[in-house]
N, C-alpha and C positions, 0 to 999 in steps of 0.2 A: 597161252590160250589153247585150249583143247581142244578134239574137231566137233564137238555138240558147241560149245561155248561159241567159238566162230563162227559155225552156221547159223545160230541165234543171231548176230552179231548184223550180219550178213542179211537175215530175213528184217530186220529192224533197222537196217539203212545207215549202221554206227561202224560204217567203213570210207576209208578217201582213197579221190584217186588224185595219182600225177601223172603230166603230161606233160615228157622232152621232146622237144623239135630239135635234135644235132642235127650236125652238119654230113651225116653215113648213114644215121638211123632216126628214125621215131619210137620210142618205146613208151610205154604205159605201165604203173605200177599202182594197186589196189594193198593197200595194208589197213590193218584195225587199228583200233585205240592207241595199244599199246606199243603200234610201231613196227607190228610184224608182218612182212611183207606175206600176203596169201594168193596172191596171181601177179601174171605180166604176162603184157606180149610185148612184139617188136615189129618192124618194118623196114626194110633196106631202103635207102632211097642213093641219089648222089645227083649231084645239081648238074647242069646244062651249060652250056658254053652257046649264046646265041646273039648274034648282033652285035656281038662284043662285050656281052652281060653275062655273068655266071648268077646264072638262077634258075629257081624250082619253079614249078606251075602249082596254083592253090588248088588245083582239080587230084594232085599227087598228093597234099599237105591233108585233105579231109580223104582219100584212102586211106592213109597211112596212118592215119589216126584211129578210122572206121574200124581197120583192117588188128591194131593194134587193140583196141577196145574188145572187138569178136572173140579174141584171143583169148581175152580175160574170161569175158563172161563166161564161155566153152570152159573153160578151169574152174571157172567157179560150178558151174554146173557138174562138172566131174565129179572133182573132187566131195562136193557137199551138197549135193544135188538139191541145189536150191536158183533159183532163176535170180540174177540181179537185176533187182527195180528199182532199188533207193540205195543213192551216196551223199552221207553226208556234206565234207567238203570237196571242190575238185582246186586243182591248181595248175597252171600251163605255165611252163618252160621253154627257152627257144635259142635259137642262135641270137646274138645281140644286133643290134645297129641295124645298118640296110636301109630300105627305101620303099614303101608299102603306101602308094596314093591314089585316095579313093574321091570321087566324083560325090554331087548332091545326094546321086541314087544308088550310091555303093557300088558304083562300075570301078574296076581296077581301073585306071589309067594307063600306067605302063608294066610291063611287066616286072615281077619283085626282082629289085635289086640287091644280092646279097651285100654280106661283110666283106666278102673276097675280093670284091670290085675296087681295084683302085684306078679308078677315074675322076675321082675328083681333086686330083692336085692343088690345081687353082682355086677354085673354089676354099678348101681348106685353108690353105695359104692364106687368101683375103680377109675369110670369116677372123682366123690367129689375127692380124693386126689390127682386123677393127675392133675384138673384143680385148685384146693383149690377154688372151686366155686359149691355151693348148685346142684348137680342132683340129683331133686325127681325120683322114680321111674315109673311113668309114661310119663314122658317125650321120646320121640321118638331116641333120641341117648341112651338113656338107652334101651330102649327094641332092638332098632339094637347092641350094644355091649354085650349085655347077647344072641344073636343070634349066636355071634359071640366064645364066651366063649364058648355056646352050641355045638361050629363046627355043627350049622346046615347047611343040603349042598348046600339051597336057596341061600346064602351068595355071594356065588361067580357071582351069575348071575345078582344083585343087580345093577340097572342104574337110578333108581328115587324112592326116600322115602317121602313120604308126609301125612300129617293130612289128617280126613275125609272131612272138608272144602275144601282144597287143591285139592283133587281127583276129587270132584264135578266139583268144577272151570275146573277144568283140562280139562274134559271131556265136560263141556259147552263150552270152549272156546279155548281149543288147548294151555294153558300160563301156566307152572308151575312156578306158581308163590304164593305167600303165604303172609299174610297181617302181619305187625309185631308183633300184639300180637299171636296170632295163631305160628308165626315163633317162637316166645322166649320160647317156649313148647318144640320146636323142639329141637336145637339147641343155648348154651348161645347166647343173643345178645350185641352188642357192640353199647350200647347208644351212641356216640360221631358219628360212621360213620354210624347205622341205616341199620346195615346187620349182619350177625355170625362173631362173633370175632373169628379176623384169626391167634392169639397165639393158641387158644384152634385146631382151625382146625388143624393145624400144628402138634401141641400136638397130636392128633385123631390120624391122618395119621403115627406120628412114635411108634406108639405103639405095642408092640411084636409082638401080637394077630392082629392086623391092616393090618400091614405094607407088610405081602405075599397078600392079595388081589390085581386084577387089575383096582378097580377104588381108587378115590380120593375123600374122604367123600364130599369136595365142591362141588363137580361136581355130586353129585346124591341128594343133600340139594335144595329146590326148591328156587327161586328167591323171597327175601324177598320186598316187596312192602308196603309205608306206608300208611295211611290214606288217599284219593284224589286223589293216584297214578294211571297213567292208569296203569290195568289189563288186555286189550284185551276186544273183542266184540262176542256177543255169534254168532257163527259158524252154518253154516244148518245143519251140522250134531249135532250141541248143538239145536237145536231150534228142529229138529225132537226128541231127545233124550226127552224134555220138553214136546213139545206137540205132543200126538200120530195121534191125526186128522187131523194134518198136516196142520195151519191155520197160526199161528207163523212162523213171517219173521226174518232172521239171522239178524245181523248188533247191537243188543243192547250191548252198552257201562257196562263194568261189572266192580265191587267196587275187590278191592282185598279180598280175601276172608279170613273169621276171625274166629277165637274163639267166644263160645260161653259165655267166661267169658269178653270177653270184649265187647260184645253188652250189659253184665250189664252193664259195668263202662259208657257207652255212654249213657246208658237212665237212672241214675241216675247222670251225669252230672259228676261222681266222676274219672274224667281222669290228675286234675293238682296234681302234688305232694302233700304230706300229707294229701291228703284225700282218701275215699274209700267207699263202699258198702259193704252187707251182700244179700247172696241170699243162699236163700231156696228151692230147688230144688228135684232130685233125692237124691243130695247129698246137705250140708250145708258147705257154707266156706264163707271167708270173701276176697275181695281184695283189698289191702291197695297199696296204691302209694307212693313211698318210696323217697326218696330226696338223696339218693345217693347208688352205686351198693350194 
């Protein structure tokens, strides 16, 4: 695409953005139709050692988005001096798993708990025998049932638990809702109906330690969504939240929001069974596509 062609492109709102939440940086990328990247920015960030919790503040998470977004739009203006007002799609990416719970009134409760936390031993351990199904410990129902084991007294006030990705979306778009790789971090998923398997729900809810609480672990799990799904459109209060000089129009169609381990498996193409990738990261792991649970 040419640079009359893009600028057109650009003034008629037939461009997407992405947006990664790693674990070093925040970055942002604006490409066209065609796949061709035409701005970015970026943000340094590095997580906090506090209390015994390695975690970000979300007051750092929308700088760094803001700040990551400004970037762009400055590029865009540069380059093709045209103001960015309208994106088609947007899509947010993030660190996986963690711990993000939120109150009636969207108060945080505690502060986010990353992937890096391993604190929840126990917790995992019990979740594994009572569902005789693998819970690592950073998985999001592990660090909420070691909260729980904890009797810490957030617990009770508990009305939506979501990934870093999740909260993003949330907050751009008003949809707790959560893309299924991202979701199967959270809670196991049930490959046949493509939402939480609801023995294990079941199982959750009558568990000693469980079972005095007044919600219903389904009902505070956000809305699993897969691949193509709509996810909702970003909101004015999303599009003010994005861009601070207030030039960005609400209405953009948004991707369900994902793990960051699954935008490897999609840009290395390794999403059909028995196959997989290797990334090199903060951390090194490999994800292999398995042919059966």
């Amino acid at each position: 695409m040419n640079l009359v062609d893009t600028s057109k492109a650009i003034k008629q709102g037939n461009v997407s953005l992405g947006i990664e939440l790693g674990s070093t940086r925040i970055k942002a990328v604006l490409v066209t139709d065609d796949f061709e990247t035409i701005a970015s920015g970026g943000y340094v960030w590095e997580n906090k050692f506090e209390n015994g919790i390695w975690t970000y503040s979300l007051e750092e998470v929308w700088e760094g988005i803001q700040r990551s977004y400004a970037q762009i739009a400055a590029d865009v203006q540069g380059k093709y001096h045209t103001t960015l007002t309208k994106i088609s799609a947007i899509g947010v990416s993030a660190m996986m798993h963690g711990y993000l719970a939120f109150a009636e009134n969207g108060e945080l409760l505690v502060p986010f708990r990353t992937w890096r936390n391993n604190i929840t031993e126990q917790a995992a351990d019990e979740l594994t025998e009572r569902f005789q199904f693998n819970i690592p410990q950073r998985w999001s129902i592990a660090h909420l049932y070691q909260a729980i084991l904890n009797q810490e007294p957030h617990v009770k006030d508990i009305r939506f638990i979501t990934t870093l990705a999740g909260y993003v979306h949330w907050k751009l778009s008003g949809e707790k809702v959560l893309g299924i790789g991202d979701a199967s971090g959270v809670f196991p998923v049930d490959e046949e109906t493509g939402t939480y398997r609801k023995d294990f729900l079941d199982t959750f809810d009558r568990l000693e330690n469980v079972a005095p609480y007044p919600w219903h672990i389904g009902k505070v799990l956000p809305k699993v969504l897969k691949a193509g799904e709509y996810a909702g459109t970003l909101t004015p209060e999303g599009a003010a939240l994005l861009d601070v000089n207030g030039n960005l129009q609400a209405g953009s169609l948004m991707a369900p929001p994902e793990g960051d381990a699954g935008t490897g498996m999609v840009c290395t193409n390794s999403v059909r069974k028995r196959t997989g990738n290797i990334s090199v990261g903060t951390s090194a792991f490999s994800m292999i596509v398995l042919d059966q649970p």
